[in-house]
mmCIF file of the N, C-alpha and C atoms, coordinates in Angstrom:
data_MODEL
# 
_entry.id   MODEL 
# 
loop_
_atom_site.group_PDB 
_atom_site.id 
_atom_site.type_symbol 
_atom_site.label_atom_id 
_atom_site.label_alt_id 
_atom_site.label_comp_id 
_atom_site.label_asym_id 
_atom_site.label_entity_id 
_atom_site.label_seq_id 
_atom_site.pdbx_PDB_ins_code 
_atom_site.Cartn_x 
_atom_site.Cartn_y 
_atom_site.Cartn_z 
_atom_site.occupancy 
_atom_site.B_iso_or_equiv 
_atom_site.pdbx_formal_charge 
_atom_site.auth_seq_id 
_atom_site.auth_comp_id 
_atom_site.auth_asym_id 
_atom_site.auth_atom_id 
_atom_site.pdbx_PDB_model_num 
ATOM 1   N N  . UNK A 1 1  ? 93.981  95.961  111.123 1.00 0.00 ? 1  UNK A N  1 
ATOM 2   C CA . UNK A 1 1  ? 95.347  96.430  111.270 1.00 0.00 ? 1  UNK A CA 1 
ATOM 3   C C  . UNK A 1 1  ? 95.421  97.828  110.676 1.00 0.00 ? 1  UNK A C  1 
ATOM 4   N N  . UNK A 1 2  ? 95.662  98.989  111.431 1.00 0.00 ? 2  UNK A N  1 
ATOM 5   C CA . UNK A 1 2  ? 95.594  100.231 110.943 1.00 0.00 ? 2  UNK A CA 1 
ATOM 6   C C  . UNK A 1 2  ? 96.759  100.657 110.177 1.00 0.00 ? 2  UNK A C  1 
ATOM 7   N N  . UNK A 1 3  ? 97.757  100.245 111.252 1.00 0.00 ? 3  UNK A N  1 
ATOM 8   C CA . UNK A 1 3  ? 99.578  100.401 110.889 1.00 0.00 ? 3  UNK A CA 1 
ATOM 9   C C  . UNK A 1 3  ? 100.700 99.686  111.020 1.00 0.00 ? 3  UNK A C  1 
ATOM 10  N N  . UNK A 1 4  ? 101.505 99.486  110.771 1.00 0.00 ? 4  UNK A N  1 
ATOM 11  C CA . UNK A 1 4  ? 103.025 98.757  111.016 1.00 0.00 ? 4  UNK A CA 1 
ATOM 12  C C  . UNK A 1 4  ? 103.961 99.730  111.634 1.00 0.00 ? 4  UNK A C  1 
ATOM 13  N N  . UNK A 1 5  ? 104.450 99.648  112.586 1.00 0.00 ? 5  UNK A N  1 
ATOM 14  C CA . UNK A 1 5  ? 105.650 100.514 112.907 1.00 0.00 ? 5  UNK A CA 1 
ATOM 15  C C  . UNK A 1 5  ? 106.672 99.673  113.327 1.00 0.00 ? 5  UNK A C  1 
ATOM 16  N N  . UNK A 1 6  ? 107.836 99.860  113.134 1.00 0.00 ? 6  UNK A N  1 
ATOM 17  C CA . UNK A 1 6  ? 109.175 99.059  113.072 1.00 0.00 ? 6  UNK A CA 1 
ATOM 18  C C  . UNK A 1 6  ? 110.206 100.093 113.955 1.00 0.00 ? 6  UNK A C  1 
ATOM 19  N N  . UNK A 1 7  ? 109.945 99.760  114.988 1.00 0.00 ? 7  UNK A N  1 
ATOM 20  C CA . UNK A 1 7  ? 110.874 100.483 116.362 1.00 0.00 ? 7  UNK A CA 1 
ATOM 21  C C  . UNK A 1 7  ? 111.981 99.322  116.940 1.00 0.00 ? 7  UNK A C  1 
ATOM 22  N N  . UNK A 1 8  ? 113.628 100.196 115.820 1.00 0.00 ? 8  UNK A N  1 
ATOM 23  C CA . UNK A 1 8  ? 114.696 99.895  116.317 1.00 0.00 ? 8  UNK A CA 1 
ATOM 24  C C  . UNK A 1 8  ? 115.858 100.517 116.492 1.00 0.00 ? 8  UNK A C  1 
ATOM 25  N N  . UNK A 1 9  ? 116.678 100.403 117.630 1.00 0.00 ? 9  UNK A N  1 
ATOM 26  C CA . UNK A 1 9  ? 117.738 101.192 117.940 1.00 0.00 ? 9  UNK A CA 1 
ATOM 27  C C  . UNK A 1 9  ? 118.983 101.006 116.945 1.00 0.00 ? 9  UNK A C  1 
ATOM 28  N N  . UNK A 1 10 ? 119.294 100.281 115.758 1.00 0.00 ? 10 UNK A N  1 
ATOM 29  C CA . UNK A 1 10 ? 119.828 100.468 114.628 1.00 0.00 ? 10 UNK A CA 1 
ATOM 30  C C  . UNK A 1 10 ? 119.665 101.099 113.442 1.00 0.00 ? 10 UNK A C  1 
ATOM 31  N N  . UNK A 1 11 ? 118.274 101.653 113.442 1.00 0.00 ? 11 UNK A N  1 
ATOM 32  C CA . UNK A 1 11 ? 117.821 102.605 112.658 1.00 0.00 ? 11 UNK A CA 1 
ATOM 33  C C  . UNK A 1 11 ? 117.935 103.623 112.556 1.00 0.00 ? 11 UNK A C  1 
ATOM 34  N N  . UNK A 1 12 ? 117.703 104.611 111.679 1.00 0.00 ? 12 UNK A N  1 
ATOM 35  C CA . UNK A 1 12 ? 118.419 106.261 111.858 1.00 0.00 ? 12 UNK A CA 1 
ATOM 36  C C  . UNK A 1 12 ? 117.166 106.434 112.347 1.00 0.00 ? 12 UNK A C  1 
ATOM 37  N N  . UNK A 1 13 ? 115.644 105.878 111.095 1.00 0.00 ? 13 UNK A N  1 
ATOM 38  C CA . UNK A 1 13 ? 114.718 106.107 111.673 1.00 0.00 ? 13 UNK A CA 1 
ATOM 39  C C  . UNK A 1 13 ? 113.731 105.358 111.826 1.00 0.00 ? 13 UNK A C  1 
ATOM 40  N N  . UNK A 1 14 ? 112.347 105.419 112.141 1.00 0.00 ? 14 UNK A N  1 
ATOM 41  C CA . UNK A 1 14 ? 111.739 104.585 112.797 1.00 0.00 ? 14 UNK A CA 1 
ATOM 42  C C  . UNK A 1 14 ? 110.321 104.277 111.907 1.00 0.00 ? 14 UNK A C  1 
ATOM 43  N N  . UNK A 1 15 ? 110.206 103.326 110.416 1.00 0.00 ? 15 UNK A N  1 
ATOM 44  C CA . UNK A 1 15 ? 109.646 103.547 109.330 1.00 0.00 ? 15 UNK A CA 1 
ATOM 45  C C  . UNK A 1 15 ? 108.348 103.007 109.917 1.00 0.00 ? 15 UNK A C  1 
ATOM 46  N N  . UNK A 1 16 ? 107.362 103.091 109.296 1.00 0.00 ? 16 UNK A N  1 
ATOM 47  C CA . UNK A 1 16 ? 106.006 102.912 109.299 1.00 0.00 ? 16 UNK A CA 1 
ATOM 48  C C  . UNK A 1 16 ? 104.769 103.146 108.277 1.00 0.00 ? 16 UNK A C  1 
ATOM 49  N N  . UNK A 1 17 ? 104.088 101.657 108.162 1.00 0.00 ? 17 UNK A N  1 
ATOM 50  C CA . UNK A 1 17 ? 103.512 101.346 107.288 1.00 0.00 ? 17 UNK A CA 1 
ATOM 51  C C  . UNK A 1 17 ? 101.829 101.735 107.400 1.00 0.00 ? 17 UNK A C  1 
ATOM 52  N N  . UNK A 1 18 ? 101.236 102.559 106.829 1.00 0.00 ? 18 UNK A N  1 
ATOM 53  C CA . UNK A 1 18 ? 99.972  102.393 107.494 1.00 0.00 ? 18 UNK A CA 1 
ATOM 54  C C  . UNK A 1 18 ? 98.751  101.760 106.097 1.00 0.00 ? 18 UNK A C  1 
ATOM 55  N N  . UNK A 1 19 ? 98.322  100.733 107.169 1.00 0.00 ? 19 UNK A N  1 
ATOM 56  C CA . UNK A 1 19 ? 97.206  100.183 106.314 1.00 0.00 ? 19 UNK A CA 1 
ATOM 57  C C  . UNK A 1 19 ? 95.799  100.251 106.140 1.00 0.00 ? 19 UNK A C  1 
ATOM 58  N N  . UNK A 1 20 ? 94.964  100.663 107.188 1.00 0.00 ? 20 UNK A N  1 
ATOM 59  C CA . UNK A 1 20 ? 94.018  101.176 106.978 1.00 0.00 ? 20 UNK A CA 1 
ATOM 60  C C  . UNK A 1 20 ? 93.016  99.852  106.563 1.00 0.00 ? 20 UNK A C  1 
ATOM 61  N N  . UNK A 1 21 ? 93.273  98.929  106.957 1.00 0.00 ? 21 UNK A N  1 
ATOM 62  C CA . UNK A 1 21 ? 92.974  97.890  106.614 1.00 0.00 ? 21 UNK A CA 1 
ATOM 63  C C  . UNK A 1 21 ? 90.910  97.635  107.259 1.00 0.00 ? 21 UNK A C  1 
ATOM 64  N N  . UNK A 1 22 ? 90.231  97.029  106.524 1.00 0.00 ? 22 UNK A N  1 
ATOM 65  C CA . UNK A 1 22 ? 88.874  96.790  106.719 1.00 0.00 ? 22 UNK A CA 1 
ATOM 66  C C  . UNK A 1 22 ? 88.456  95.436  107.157 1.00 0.00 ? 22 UNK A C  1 
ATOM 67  N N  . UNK A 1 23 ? 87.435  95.361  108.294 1.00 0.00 ? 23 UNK A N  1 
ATOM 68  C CA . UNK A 1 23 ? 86.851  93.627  108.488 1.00 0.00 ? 23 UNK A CA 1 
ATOM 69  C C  . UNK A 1 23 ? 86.697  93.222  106.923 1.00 0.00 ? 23 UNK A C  1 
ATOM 70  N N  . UNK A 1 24 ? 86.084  91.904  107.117 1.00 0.00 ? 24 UNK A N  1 
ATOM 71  C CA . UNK A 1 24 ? 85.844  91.139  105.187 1.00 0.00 ? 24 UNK A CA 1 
ATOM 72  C C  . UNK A 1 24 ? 84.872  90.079  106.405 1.00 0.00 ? 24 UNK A C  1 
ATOM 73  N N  . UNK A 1 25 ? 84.738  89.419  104.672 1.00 0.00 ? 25 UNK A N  1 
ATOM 74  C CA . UNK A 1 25 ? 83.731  88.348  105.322 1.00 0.00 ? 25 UNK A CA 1 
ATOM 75  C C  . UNK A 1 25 ? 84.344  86.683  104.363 1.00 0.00 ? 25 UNK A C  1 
ATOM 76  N N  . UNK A 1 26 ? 84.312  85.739  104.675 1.00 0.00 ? 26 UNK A N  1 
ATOM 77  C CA . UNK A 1 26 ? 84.529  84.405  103.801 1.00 0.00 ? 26 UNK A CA 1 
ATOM 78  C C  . UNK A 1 26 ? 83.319  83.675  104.193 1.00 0.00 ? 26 UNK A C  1 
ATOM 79  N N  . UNK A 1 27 ? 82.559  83.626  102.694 1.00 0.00 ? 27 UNK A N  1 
ATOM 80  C CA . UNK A 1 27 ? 81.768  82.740  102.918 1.00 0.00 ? 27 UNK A CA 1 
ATOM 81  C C  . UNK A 1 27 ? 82.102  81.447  102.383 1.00 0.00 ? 27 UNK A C  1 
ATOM 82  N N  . UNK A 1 28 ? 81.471  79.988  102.784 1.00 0.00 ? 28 UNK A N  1 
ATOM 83  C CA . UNK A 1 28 ? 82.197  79.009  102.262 1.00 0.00 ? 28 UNK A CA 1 
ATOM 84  C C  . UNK A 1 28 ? 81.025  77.749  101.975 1.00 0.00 ? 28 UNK A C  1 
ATOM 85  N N  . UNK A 1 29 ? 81.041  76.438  101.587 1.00 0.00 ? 29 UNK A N  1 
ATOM 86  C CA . UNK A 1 29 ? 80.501  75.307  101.294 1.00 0.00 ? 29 UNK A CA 1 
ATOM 87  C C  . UNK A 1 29 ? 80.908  74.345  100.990 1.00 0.00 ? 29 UNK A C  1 
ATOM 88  N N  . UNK A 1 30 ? 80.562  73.226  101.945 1.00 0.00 ? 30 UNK A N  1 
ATOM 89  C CA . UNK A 1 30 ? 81.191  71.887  101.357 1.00 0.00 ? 30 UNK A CA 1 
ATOM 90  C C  . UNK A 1 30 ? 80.094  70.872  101.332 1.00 0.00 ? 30 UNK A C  1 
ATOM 91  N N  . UNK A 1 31 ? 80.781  69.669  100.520 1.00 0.00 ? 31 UNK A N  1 
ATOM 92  C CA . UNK A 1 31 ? 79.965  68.892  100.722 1.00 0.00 ? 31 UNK A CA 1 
ATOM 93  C C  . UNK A 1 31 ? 80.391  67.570  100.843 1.00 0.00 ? 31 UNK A C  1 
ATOM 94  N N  . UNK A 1 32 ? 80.506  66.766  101.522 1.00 0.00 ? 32 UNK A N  1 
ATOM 95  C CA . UNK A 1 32 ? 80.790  65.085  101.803 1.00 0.00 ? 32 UNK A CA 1 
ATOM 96  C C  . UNK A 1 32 ? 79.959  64.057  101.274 1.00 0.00 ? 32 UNK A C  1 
ATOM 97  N N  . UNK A 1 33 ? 80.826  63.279  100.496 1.00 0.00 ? 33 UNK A N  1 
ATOM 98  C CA . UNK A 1 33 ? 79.901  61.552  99.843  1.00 0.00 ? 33 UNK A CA 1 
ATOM 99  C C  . UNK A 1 33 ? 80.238  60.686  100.076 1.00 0.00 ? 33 UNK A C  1 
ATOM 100 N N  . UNK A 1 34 ? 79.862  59.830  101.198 1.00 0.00 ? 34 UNK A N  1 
ATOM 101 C CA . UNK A 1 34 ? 80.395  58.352  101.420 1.00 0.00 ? 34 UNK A CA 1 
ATOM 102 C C  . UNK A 1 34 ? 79.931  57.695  100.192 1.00 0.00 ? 34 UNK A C  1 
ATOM 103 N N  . UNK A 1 35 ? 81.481  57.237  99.667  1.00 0.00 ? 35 UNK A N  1 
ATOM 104 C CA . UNK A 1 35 ? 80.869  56.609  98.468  1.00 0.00 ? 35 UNK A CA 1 
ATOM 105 C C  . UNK A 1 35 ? 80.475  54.681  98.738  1.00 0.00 ? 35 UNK A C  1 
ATOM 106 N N  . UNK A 1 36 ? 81.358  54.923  99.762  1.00 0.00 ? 36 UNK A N  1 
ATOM 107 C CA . UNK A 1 36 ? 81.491  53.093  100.497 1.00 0.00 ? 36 UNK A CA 1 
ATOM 108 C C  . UNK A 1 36 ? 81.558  53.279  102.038 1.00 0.00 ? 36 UNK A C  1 
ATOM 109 N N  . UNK A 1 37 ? 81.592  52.253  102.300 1.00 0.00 ? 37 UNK A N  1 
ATOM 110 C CA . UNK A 1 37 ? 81.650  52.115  104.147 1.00 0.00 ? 37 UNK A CA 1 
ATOM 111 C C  . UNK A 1 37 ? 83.665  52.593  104.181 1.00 0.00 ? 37 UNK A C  1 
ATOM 112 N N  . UNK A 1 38 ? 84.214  52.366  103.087 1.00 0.00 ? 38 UNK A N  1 
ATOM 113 C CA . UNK A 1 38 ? 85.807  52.939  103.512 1.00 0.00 ? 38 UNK A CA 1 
ATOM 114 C C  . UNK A 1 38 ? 86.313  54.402  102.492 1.00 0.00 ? 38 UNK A C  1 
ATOM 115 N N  . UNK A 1 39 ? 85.453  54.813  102.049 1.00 0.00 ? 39 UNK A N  1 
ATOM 116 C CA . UNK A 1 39 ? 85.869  55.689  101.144 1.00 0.00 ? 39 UNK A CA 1 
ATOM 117 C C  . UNK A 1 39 ? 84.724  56.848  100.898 1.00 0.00 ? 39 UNK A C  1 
ATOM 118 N N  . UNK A 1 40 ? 85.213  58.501  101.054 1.00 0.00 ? 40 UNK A N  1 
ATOM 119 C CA . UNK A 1 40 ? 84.489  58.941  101.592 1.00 0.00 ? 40 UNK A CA 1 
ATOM 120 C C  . UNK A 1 40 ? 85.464  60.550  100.376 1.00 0.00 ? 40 UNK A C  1 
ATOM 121 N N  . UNK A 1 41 ? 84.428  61.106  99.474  1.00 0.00 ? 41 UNK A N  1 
ATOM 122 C CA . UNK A 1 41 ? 85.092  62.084  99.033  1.00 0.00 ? 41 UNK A CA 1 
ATOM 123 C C  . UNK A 1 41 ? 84.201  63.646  99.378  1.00 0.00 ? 41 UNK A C  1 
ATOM 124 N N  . UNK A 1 42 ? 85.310  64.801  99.148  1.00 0.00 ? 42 UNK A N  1 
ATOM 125 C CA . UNK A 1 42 ? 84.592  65.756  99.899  1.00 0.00 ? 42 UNK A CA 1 
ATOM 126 C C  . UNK A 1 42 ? 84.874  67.097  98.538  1.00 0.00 ? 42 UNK A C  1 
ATOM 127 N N  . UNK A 1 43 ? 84.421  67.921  98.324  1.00 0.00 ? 43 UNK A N  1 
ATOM 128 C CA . UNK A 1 43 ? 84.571  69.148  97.433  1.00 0.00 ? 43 UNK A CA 1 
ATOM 129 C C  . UNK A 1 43 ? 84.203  70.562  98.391  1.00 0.00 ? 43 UNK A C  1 
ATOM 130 N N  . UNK A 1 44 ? 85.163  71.508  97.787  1.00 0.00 ? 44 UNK A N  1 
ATOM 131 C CA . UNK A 1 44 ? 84.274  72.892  98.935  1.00 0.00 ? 44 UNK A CA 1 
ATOM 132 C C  . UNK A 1 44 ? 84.844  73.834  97.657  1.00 0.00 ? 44 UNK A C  1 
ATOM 133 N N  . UNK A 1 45 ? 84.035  75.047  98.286  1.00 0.00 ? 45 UNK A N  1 
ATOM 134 C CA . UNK A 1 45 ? 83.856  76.334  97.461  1.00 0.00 ? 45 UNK A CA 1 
ATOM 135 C C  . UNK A 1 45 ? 83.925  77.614  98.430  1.00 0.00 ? 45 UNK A C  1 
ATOM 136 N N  . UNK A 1 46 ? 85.135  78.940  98.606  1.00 0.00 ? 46 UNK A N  1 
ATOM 137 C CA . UNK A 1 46 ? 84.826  79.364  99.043  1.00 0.00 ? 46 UNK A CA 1 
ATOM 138 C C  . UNK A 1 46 ? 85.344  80.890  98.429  1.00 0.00 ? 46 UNK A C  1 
ATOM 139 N N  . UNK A 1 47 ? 84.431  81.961  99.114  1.00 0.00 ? 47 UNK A N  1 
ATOM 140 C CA . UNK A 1 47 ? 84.893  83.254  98.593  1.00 0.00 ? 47 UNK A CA 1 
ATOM 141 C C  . UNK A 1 47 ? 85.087  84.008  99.589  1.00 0.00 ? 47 UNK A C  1 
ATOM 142 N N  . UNK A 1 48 ? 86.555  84.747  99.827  1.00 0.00 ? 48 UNK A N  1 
ATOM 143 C CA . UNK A 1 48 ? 86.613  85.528  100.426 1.00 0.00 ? 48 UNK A CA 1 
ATOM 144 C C  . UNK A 1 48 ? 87.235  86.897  100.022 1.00 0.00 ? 48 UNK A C  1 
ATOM 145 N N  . UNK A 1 49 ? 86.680  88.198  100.429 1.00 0.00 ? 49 UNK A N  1 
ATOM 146 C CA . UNK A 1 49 ? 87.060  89.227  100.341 1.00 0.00 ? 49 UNK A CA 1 
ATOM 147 C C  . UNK A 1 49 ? 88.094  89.704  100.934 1.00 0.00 ? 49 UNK A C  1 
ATOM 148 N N  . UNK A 1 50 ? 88.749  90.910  100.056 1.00 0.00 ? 50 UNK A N  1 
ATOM 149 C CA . UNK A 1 50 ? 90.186  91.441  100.652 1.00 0.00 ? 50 UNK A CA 1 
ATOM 150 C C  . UNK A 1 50 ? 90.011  92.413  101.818 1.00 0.00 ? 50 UNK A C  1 
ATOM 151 N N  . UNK A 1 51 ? 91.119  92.747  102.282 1.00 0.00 ? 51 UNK A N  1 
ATOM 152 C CA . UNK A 1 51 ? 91.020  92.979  103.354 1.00 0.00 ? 51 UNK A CA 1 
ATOM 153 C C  . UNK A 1 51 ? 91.417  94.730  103.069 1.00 0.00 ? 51 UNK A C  1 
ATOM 154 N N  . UNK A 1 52 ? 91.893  94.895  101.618 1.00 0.00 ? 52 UNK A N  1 
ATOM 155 C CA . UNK A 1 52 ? 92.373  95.873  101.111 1.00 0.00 ? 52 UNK A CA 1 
ATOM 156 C C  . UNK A 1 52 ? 91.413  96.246  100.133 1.00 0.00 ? 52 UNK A C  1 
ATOM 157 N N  . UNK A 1 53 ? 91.560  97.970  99.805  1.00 0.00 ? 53 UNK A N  1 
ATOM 158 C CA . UNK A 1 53 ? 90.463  98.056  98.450  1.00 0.00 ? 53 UNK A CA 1 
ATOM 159 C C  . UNK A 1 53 ? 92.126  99.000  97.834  1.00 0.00 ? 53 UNK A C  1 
ATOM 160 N N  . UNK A 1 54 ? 91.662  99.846  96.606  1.00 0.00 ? 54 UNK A N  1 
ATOM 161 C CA . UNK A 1 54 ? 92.720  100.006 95.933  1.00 0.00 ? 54 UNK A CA 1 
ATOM 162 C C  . UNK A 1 54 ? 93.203  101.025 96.173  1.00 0.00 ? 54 UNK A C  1 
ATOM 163 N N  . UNK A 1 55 ? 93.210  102.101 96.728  1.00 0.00 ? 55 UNK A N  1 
ATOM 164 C CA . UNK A 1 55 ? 93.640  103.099 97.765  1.00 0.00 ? 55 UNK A CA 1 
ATOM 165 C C  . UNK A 1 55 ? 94.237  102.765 98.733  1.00 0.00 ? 55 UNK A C  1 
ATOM 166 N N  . UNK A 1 56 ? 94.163  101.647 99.599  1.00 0.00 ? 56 UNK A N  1 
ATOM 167 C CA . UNK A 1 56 ? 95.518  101.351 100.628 1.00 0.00 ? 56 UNK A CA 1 
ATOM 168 C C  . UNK A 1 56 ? 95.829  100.228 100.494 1.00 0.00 ? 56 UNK A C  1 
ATOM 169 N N  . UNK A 1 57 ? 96.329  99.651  99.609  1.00 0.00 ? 57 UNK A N  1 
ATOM 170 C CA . UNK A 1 57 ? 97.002  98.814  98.981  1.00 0.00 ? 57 UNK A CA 1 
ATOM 171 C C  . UNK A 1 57 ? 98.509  98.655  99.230  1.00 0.00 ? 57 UNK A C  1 
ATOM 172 N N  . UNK A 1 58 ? 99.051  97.241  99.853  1.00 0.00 ? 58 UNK A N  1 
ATOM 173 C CA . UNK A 1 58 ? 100.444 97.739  100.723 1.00 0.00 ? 58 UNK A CA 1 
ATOM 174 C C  . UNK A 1 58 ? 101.437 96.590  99.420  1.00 0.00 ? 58 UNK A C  1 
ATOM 175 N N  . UNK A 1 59 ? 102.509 97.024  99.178  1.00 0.00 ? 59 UNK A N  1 
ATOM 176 C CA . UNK A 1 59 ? 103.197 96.041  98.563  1.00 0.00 ? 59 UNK A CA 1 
ATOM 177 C C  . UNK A 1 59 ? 104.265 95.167  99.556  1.00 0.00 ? 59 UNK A C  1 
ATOM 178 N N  . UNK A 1 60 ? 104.011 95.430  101.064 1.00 0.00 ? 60 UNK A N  1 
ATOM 179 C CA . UNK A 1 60 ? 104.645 94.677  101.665 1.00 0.00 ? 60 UNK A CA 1 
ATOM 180 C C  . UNK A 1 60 ? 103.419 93.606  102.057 1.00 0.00 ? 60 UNK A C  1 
ATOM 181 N N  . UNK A 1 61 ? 102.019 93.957  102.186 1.00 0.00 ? 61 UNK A N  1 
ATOM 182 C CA . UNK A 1 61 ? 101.351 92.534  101.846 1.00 0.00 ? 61 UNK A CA 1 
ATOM 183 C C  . UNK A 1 61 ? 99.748  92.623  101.156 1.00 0.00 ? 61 UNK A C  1 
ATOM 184 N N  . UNK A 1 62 ? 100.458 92.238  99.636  1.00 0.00 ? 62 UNK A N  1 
ATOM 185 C CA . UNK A 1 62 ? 99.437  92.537  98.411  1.00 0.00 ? 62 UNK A CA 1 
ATOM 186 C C  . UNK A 1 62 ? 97.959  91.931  98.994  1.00 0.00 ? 62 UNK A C  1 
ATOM 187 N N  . UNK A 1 63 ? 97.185  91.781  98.334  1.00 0.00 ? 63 UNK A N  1 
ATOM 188 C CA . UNK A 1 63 ? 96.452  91.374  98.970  1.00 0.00 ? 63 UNK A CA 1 
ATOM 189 C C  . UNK A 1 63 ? 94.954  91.469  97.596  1.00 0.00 ? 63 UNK A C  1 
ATOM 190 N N  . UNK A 1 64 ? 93.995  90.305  97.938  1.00 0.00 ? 64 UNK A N  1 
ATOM 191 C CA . UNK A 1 64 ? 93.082  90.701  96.633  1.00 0.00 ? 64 UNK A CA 1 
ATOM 192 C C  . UNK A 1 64 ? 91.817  89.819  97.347  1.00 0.00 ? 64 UNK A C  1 
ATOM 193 N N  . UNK A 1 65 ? 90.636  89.692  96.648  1.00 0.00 ? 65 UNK A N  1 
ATOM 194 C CA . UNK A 1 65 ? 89.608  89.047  96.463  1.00 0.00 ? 65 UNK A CA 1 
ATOM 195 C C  . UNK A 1 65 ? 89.795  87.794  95.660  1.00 0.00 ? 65 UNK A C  1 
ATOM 196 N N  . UNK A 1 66 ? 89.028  86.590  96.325  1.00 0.00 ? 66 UNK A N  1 
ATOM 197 C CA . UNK A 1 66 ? 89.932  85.225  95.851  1.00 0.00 ? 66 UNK A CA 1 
ATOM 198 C C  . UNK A 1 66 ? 88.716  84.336  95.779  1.00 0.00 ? 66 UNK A C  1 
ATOM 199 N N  . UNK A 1 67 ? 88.684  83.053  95.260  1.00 0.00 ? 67 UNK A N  1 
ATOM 200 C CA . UNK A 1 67 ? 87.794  82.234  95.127  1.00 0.00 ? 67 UNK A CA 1 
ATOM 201 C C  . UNK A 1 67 ? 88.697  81.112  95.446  1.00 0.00 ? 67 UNK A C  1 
ATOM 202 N N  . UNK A 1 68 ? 88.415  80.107  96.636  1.00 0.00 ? 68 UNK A N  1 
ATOM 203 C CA . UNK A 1 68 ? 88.780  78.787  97.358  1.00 0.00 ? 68 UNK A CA 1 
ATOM 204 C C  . UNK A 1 68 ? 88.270  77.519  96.123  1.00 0.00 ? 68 UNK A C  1 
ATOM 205 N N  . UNK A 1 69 ? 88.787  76.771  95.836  1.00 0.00 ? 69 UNK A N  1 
ATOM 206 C CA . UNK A 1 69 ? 88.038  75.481  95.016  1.00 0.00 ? 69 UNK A CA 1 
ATOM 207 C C  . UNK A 1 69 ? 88.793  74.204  95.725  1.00 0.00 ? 69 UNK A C  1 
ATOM 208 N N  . UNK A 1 70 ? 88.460  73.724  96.774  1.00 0.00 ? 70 UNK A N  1 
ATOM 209 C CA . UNK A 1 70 ? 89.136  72.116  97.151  1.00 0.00 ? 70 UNK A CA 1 
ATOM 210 C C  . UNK A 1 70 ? 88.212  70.987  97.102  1.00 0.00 ? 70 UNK A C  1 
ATOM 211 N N  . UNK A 1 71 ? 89.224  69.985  96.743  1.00 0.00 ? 71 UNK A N  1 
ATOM 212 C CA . UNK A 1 71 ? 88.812  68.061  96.800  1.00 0.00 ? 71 UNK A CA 1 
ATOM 213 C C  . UNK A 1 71 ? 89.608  67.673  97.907  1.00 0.00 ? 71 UNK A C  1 
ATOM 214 N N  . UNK A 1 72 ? 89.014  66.468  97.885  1.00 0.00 ? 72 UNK A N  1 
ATOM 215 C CA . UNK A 1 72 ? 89.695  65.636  99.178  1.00 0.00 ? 72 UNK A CA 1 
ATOM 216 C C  . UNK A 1 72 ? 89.069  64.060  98.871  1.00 0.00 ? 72 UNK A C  1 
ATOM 217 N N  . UNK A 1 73 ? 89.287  63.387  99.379  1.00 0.00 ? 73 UNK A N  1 
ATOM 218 C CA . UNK A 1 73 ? 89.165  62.054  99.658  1.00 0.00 ? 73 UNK A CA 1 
ATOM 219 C C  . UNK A 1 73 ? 90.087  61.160  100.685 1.00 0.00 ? 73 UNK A C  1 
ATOM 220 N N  . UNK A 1 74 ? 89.087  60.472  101.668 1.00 0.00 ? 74 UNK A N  1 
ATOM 221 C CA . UNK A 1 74 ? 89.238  59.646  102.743 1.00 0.00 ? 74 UNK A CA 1 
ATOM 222 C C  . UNK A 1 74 ? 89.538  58.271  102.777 1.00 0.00 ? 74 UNK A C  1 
ATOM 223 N N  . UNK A 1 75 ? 90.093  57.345  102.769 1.00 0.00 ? 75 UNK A N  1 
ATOM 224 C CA . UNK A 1 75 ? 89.980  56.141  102.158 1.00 0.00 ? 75 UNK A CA 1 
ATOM 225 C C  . UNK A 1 75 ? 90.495  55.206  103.836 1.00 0.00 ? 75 UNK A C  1 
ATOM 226 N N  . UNK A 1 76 ? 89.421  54.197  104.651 1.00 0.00 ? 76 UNK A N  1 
ATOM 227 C CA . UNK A 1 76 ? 89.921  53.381  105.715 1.00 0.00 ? 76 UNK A CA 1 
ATOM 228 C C  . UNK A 1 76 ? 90.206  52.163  105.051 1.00 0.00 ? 76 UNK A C  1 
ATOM 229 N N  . UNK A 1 77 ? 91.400  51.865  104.777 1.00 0.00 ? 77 UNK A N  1 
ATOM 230 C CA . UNK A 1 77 ? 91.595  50.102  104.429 1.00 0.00 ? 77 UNK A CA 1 
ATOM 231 C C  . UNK A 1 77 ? 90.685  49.172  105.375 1.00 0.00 ? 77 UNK A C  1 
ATOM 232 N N  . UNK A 1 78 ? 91.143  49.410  106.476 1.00 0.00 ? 78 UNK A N  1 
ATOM 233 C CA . UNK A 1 78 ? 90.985  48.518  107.996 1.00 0.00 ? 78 UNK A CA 1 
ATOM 234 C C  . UNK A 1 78 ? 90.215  49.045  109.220 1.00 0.00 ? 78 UNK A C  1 
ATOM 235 N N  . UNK A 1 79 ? 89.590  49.143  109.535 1.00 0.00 ? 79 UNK A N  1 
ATOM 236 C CA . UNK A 1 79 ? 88.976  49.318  110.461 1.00 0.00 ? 79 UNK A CA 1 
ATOM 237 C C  . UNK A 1 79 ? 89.536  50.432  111.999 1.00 0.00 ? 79 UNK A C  1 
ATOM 238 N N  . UNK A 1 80 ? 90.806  49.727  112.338 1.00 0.00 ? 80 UNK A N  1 
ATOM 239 C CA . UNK A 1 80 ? 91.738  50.565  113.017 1.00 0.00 ? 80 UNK A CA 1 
ATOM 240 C C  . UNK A 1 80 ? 92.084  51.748  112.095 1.00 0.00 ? 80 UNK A C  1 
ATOM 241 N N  . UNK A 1 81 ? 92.202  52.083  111.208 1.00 0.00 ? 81 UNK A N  1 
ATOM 242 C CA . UNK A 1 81 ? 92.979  52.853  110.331 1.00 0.00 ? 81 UNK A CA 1 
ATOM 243 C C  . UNK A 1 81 ? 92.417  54.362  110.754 1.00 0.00 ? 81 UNK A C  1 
# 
């Protein structure tokens, strides 16, 4: 996304945001444990980079370098379930 421009006929004028914005990359990992034939837990890890460095930095959408940490767990009572 290079820019924002906001073109409207209620405006005096016609503002615009430019971002200058860069590809990134998210790398990620999970992993799944059937702990039983009905219950099944999962963990992941992921890192992704901003899309911003600190020179075009927008406060209409901040933006940073982040680290993902999720759980989960599956649980079938019944068979249909």
């Amino acid at each position: 996304l290079d820019q924002l421009v906001v073109e409207s006929d209620q405006l005096a004028f016609n503002p615009t945001e430019t971002f200058d914005w860069e590809n990134t990359v998210r790398y990620s990992l999970g992993v799944r444990h059937a702990m039983n034939d009905t219950t099944v837990l999962r963990a992941g890890v992921a890192q992704e980079e901003s899309t911003q460095g600190t020179d075009n930095r927008s406060a209409i959408s901040p933006d940073s370098d982040r680290v993902w940490l999720t759980l989960g767990a599956g649980f079938t009572p019944v068979e249909n379930m």
